[in-house]
ZAVOKE-250634 format. One record per residue (C-alpha): x, y, z. Coordinates in steps of 0.05 Angstrom, whole numbers. Each point is the difference from the previous one (the first is absolute). Layout:
# residues N
+--------+--------+--------+
!      x !      y !      z !
+--------+--------+--------+
!      X !      Y !      Z !
...
+--------+--------+--------+
END
This chain:
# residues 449
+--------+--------+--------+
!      x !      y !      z !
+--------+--------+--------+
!   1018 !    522 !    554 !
!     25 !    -39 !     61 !
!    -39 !     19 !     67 !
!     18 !    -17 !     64 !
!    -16 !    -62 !     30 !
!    -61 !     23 !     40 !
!    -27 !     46 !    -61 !
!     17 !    -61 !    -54 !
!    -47 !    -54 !     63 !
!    -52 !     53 !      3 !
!    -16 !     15 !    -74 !
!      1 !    -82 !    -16 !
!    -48 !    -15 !     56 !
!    -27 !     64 !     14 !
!    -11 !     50 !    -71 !
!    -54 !     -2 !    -41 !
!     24 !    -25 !    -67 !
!    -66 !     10 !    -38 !
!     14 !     73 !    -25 !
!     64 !     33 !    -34 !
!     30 !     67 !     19 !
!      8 !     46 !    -60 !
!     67 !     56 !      9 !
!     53 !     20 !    -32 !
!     55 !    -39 !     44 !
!     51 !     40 !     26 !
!     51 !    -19 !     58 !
!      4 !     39 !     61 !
!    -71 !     -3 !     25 !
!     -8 !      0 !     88 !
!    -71 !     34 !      5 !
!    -66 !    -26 !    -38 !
!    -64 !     34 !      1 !
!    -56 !    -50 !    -10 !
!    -70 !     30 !    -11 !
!    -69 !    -41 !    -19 !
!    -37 !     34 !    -46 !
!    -79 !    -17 !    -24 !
!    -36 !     58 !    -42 !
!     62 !     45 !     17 !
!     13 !     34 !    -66 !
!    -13 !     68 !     14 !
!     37 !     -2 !     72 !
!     53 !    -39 !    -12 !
!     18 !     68 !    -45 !
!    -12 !     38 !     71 !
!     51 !    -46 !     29 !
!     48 !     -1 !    -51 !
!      0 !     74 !    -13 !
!     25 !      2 !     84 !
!     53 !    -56 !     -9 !
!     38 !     26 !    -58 !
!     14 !     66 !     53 !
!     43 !    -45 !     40 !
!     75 !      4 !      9 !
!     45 !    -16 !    -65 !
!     45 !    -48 !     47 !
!    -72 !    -31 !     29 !
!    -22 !    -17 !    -61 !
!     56 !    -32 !    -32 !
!     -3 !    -52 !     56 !
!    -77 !    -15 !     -5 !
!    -49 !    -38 !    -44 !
!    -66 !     17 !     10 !
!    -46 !    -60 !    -26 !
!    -80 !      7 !     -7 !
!    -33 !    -68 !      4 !
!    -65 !     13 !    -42 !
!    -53 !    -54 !     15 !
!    -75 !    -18 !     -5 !
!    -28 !    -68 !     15 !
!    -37 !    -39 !    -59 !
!    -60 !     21 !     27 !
!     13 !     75 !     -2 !
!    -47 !     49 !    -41 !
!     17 !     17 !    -64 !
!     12 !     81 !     20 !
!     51 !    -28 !     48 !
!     33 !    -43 !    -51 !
!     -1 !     67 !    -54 !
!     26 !     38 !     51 !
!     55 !    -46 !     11 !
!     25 !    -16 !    -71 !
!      5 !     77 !     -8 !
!     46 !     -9 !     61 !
!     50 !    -53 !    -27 !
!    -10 !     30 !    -69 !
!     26 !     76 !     34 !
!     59 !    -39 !     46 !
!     23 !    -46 !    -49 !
!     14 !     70 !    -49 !
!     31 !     23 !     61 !
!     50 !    -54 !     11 !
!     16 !     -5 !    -83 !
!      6 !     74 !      6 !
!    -52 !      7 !    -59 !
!    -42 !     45 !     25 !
!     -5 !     79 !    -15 !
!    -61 !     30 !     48 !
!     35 !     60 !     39 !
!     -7 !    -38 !     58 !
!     37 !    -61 !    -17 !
!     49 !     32 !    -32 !
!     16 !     26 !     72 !
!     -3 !    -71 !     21 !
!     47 !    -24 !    -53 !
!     48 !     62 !     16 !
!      2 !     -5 !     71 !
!     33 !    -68 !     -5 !
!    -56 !    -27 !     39 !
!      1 !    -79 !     -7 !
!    -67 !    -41 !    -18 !
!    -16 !    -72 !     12 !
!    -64 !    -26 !    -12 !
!    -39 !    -69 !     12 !
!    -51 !    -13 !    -40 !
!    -56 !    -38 !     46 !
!    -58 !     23 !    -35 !
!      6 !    -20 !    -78 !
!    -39 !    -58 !    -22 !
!     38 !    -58 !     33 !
!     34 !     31 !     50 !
!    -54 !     20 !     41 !
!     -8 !     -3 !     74 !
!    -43 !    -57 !     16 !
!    -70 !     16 !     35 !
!     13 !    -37 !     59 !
!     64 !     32 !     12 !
!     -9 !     68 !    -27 !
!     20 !     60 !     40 !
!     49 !     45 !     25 !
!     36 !    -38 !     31 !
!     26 !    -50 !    -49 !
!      9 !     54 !    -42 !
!     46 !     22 !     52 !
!     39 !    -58 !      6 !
!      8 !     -9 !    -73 !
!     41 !     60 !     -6 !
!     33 !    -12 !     70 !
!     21 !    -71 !    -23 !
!     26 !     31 !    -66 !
!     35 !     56 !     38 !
!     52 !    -55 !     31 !
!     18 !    -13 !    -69 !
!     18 !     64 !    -28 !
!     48 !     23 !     61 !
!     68 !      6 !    -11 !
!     36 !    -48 !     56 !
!     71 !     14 !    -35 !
!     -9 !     70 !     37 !
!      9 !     -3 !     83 !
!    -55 !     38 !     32 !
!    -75 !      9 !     13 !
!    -54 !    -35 !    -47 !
!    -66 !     32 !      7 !
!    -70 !     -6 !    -17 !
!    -41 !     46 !      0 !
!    -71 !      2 !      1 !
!    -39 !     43 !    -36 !
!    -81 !     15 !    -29 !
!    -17 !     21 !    -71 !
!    -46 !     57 !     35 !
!     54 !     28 !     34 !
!     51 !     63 !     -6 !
!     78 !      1 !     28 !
!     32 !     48 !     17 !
!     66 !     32 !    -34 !
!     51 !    -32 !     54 !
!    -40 !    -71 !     16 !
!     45 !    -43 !    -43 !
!     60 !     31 !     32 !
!    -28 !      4 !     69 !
!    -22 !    -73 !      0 !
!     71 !    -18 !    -22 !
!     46 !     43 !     47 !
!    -49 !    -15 !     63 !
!     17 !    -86 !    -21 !
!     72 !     23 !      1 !
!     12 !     43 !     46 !
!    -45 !    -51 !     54 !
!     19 !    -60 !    -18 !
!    -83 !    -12 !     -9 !
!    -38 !    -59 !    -18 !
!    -66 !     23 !     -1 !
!    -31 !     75 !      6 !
!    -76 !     32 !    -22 !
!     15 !     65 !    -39 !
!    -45 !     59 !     40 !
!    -63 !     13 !    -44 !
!    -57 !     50 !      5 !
!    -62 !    -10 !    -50 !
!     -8 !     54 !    -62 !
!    -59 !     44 !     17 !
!    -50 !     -3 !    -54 !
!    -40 !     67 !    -18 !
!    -66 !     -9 !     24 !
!    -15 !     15 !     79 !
!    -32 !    -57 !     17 !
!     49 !    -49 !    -36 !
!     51 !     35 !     36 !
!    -46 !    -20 !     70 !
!      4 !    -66 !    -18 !
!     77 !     -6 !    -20 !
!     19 !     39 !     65 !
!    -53 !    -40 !     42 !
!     36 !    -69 !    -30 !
!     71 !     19 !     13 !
!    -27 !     29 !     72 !
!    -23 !    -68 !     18 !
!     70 !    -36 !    -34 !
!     36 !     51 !     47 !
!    -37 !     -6 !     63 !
!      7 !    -74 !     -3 !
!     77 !      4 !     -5 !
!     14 !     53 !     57 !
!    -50 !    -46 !     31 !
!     51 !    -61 !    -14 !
!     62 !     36 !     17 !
!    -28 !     28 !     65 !
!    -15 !    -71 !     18 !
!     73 !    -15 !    -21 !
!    -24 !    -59 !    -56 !
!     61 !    -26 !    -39 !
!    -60 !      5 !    -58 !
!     -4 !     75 !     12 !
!     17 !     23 !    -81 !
!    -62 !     15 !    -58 !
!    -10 !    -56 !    -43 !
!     -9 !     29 !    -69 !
!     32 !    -30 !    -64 !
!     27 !     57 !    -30 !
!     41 !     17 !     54 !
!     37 !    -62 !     18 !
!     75 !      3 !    -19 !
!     46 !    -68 !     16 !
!     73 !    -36 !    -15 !
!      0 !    -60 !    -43 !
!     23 !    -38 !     59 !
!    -62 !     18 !     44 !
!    -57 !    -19 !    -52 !
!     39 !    -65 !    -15 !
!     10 !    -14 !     79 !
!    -81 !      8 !      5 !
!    -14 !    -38 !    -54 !
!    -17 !     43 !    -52 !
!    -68 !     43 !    -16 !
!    -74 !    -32 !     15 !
!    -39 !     -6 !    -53 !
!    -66 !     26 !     40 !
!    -50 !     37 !    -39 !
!      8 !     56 !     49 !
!     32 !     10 !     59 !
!     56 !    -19 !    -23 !
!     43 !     58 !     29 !
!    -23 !    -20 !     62 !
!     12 !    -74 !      4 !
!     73 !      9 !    -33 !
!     14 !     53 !     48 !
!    -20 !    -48 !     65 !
!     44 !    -47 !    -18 !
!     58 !     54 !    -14 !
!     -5 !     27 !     64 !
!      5 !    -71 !     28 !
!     78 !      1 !    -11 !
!     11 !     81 !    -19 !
!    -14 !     70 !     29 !
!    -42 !     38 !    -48 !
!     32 !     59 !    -13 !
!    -37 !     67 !    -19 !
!     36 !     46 !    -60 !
!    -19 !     67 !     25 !
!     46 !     42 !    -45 !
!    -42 !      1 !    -61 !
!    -77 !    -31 !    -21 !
!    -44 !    -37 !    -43 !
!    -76 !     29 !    -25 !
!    -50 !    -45 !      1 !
!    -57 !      8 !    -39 !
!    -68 !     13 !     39 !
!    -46 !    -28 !    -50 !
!    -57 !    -41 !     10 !
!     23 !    -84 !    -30 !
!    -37 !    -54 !    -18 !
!     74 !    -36 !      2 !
!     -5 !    -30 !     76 !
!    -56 !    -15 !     41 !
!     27 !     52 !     56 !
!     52 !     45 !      9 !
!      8 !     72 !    -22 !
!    -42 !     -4 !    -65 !
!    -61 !    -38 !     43 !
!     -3 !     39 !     50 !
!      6 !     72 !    -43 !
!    -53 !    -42 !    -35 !
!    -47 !    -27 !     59 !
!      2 !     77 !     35 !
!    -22 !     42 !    -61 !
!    -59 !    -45 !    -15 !
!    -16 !     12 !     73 !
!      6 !    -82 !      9 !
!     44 !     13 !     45 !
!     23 !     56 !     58 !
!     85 !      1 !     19 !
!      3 !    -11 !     72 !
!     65 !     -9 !     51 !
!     15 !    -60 !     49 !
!    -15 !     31 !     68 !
!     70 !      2 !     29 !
!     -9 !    -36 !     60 !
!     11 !    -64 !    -36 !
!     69 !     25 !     -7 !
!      9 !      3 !     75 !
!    -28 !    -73 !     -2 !
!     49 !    -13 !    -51 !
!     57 !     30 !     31 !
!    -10 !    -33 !     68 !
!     -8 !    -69 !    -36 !
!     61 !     11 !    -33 !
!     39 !     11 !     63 !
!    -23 !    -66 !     29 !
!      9 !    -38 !    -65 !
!     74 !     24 !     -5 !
!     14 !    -16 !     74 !
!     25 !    -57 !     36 !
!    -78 !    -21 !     28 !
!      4 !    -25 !    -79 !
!     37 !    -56 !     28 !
!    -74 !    -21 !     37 !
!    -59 !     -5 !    -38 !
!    -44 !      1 !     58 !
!     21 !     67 !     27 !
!      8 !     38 !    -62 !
!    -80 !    -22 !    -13 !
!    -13 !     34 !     77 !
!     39 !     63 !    -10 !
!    -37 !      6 !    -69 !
!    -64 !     -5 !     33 !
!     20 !     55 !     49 !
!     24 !     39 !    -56 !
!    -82 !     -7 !    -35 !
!    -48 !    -43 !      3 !
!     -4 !    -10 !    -75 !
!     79 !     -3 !     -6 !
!    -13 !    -77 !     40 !
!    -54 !    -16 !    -46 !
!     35 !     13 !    -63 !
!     61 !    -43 !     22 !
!    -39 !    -43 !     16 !
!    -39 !     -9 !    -61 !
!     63 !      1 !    -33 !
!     28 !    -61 !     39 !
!     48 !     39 !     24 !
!     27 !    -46 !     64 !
!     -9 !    -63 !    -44 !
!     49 !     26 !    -60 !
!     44 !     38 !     56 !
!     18 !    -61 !     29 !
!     11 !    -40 !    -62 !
!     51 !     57 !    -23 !
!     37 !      4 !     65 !
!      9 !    -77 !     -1 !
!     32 !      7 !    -75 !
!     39 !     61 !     16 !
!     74 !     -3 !     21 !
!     30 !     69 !     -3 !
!    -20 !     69 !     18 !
!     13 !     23 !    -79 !
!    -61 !    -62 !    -11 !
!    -37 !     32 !     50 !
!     -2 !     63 !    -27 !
!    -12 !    -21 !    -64 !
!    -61 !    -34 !     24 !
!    -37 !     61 !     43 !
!      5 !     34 !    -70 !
!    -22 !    -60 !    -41 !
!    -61 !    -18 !     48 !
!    -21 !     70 !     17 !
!     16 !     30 !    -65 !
!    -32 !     58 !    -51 !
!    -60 !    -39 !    -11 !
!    -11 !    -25 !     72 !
!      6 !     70 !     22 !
!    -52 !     32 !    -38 !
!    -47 !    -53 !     21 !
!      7 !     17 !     69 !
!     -8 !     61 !    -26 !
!    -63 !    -10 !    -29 !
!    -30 !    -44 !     55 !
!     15 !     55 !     46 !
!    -47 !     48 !    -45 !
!    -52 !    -57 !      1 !
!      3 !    -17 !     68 !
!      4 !     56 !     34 !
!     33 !     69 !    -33 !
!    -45 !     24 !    -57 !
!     41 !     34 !    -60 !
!     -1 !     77 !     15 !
!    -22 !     59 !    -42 !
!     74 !     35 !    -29 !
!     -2 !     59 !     47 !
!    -14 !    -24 !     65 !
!     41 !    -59 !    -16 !
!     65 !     36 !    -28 !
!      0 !     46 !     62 !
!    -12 !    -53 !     41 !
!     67 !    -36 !    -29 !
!     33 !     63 !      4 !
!    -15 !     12 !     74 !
!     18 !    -75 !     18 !
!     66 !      9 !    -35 !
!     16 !     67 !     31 !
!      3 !     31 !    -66 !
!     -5 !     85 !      5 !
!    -59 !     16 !    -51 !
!    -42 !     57 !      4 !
!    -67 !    -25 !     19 !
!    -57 !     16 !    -55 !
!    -59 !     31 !     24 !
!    -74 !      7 !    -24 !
!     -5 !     57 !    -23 !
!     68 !    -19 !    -40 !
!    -25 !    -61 !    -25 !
!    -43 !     24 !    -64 !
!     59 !     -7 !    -49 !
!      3 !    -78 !     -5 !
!     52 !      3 !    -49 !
!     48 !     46 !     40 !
!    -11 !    -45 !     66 !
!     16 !    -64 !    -43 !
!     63 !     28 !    -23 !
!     28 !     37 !     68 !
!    -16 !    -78 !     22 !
!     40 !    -43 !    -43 !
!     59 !     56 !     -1 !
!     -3 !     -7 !     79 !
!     -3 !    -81 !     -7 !
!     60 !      9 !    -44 !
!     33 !     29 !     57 !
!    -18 !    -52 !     43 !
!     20 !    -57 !    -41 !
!     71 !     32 !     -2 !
!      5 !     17 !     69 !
!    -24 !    -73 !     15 !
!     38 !    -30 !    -50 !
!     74 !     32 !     18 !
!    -22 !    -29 !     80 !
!    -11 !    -60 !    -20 !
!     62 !    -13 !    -34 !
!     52 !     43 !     33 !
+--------+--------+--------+
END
């Protein structure tokens, strides 16, 4: 295949050569789903049984490819688990396999690529181990399958093994790149509710706290103002090359690739159809969804909110930052100590005036400039303000008081829930997170209008 000349630099300096993809080539190819997979089996059958209910003309364009993977070091119930994986996909792809299921698969036209990263010699290795190689393994291998004969659109889409699509995402994701001209966009999500009450406290408690934090963000008008969860992120070949590629972090991957997206790209949200995470406790990453379903049900730990007024902080930092004082190092470290005390002290921990003036001395054009308030006070810098904030001076809040509090700082109409309302924890979680929703939208839509 020829590739363009920035595809053809990329995968020679760039790919990850270690690992072969296995398919059935086909020409024709502009969208790639990439999912990681360890001890999968049984939901990558979950997944699978939602992606063969996509659109005929979706799936004729699409390759979905599962990069199966274990480090050497893995247990041997992980390793089983896996090598009944490749065993199942590989029968998939040679169309050998009879199980009512995947002869839906088969018949749906659904196509399979696999990497093997787990088998005896290709395994991850221990230092390196994670999601996020995994990640960039079947990114990487995604470049290569595209067909660049064909003008348009080549995405990648990121996806979980523990997740469920639904019926119009492959189509959605394809005709919202199209018809916007999009580089980069997060497909709207909303965790699957598992049976027991207080798993489903602990899911809704999570994706409480992932909301707040956001509407928090956008009021504050953060260019980082968009979830960072892997199985929602959705980008053009020419984006993920531009940045550099995936990270190969252990975890937080997501967010790492995502900061440096947003760098040179609006993040997009896809609100027109959804993605299912799973709301299962993981020993896969040290935090995220899975430790945190994890750390709340063995009572380890109790899901708390940021107490919005570091948002106001935020906000009114923000305004300076992106002003003209920028241009004086001096004064922007004054109005930031009228703005909060802490606010100084941060900055100035951080060296702020010292690398200020070293990037104004380097920096010729306003497009530089801009480029630098995002690259010195980006993703990561802001949620350590963040954080010293809550050490410093705003203790993380209790969800109730601090969702209403959010709410009433926003302006947001909500119907105020009362004590003698307030027995039915599950109900007030839920009329919560379908009113931060709301508030995400509303906040999202004035941000970028």
């Amino acid at each position: 295949m020829i590739y363009p000349e920035e595809v053809s630099n990329y995968i020679s300096k760039r790919a990850l050569k270690k690992w072969n993809l296995e398919w059935e080539e086909v020409c024709g190819i502009d969208l790639v789903v990439v999912i990681p997979a360890i001890c999968e089996f049984e939901n990558i059958k979950n997944l699978l049984s939602t992606l063969i209910k996509q659109s005929q003309t979706a799936l004729q364009k699409s390759l979905v490819i599962f990069v199966v993977n274990n480090s050497v070091s893995s247990g041997q119930i992980v390793k089983d688990d896996n090598k009944q994986t490749i065993e199942y996909l590989r029968s998939l792809i040679s169309k050998n396999s009879t199980d009512i299921l995947s002869k839906e698969i088969i018949k749906s036209g659904l196509l399979i690529g696999l990497v093997d990263a787990a088998s005896e010699g290709n395994e991850l290795d221990d230092k390196k181990a994670g999601v996020g190689l995994a990640r960039k393994i079947g990114m990487d291998k995604a470049l290569q399958v595209f067909d660049y004969s064909k003008a348009g659109k080549k995405v990648i889409v990121s996806v979980d093994a523990d997740c469920t699509v639904e019926d119009d995402y492959l189509s959605e994701i394809q005709n919202y790149f199209i018809t916007n001209n999009t580089s980069v966009a997060l497909v709207e999500f909303e965790h699957s509710l598992p049976e027991e009450t207080i798993n489903k406290i602990s899911i809704l408690s999570y994706e409480i706290f992932l909301r707040h934090y956001v509407a928090g963000l956008l009021f504050a008008q953060s260019p980082f103002a968009f979830h960072t969860i892997g199985s929602t992120i959705v980008c053009d070949h020419d984006a993920y090359i531009h940045v550099g590629g995936m990270n190969i972090k252990k975890a937080a991957e997501d967010f790492y690739f995502l900061q440096k997206v947003a760098k040179h790209y609006i993040v997009n949200r896809i609100t027109s159809t959804m993605i299912k995470p799973s709301a299962r406790e993981s020993w896969r990453v040290p935090f995220g969804t899975g430790r945190s379903i994890t750390d709340h049900l063995s009572n380890k730990k109790k899901i708390f909110v940021f107490d919005p007024q570091v948002y106001i902080i935020l906000k009114e930092w923000l305004q300076v930052f992106n002003s003209d004082l920028l241009f004086n190092p001096d004064l922007i470290l004054d109005e930031a100590r009228k703005i909060h005390p802490e606010l100084y002290n941060f900055l100035s921990k951080r060296s702020f005036k010292v690398d200020w003036k070293k990037i104004l001395e380097n920096t010729k054009t306003s497009k530089q400039l801009g480029y630098q308030r995002k690259n010195w006070f980006d993703a990561f810098e802001t949620l350590k303000l963040i954080h010293h904030l809550r050490d410093a001076a705003f203790p993380m809040m209790e969800i109730k008081p601090g969702v209403e509090k959010l709410f009433n700082l926003t302006q947001h109409s909500f119907k105020f829930v009362s004590r003698s309302e307030s027995n039915n924890e599950l109900q007030i979680l839920e009329y919560y997170l379908a009113e931060l929703k709301s508030l995400e939208n509303n906040l999202y839509k004035n941000f970028y209008k």
